[in-house]
N, C-alpha and C positions, 0 to 999 in steps of 0.2 A: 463450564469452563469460564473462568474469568479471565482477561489478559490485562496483564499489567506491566506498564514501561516501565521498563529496569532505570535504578533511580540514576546510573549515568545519563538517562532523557531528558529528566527531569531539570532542566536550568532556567533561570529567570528567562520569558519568553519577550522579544524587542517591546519596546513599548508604542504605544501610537498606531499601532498595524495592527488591522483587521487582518483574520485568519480569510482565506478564501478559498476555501473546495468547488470546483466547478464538473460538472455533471454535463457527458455531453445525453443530450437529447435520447438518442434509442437505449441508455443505460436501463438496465431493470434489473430490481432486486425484489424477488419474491419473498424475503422473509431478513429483518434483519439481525443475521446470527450476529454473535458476540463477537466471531469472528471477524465480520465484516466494519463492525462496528471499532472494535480495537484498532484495525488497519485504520480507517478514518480520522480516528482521534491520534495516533501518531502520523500519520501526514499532516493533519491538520495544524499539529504541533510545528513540524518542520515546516510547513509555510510561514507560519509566523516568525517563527525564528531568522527564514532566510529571505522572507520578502518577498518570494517567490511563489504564486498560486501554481496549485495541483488542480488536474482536471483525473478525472475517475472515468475511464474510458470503456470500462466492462466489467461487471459485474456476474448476472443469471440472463445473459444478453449474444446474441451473437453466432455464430456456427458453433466455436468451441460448447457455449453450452451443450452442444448435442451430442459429444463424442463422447465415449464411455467412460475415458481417461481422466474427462475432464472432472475438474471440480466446481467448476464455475458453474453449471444446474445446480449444485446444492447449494449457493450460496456463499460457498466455502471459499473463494477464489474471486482477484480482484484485481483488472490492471491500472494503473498511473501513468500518467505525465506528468513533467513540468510544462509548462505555459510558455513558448519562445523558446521552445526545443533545442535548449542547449546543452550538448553532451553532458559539459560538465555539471550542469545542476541536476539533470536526470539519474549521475554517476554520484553525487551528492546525497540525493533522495535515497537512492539504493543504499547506499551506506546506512544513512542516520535509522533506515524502516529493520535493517540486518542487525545493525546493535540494538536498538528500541524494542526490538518484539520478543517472545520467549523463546527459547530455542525449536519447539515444535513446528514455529513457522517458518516453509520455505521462502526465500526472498532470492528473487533471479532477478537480473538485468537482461531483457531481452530484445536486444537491437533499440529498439524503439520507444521500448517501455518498461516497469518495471510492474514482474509479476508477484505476486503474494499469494500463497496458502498455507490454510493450519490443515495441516495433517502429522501422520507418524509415520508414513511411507515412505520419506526421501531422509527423513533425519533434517541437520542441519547442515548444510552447503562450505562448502569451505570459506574463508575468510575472503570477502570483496578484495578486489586488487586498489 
């Protein structure tokens, strides 16, 4: 699978701004799928764009990895933040990761963060508010 931002993503990105993904500490990815990797490079996109650093709060990491449900043991599954947790930019993120990614991937907002996976299980989520 390759994933590729729909050329709506695609827009001249700010100039002068470093991208900045931030990784907290107990994060671990045991293998980095395309998935994982796709999610990153559209965040990474929208940090630059909004000036705003994403931190990557879980990965293959965590309790969730361990429940059967989860997808986050395979790699498959990733949470975010924004940096200075403000509804609206985290509510921003979610958006730009829903339009950006292919349909296959879920993109949930949840409370506190927003979640991603590429699966075929849930389909595609209804349109962000």
């Amino acid at each position: 699978m390759v994933v590729v931002l729909r050329a709506d993503a695609e827009r001249e990105p700010a100039r002068g701004r470093l991208t900045v993904l931030r990784f907290r500490t107990e994060v671990r990815i045991g293998f980095p799928t395309e998935t994982i990797v796709g999610v990153l490079q559209a965040a990474a996109l929208w940090s630059l764009r909004s000036g705003v650093d994403v931190e990557i709060v879980s990965v293959n990491d965590g309790a969730e990895a361990l429940l059967p449900t989860s997808l986050h043991g395979y790699d498959l599954a990733i949470d975010l933040v924004t940096m200075g947790d403000q509804a609206f930019q985290l509510a921003a993120l979610h958006l730009f990761l829903w339009k950006s990614l292919p349909a296959s991937f879920t993109v949930q907002l949840e409370g506190d963060h927003v979640h991603v996976e590429a699966n075929g299980r849930t389909g595609r989520a209804a349109r962000p508010r």
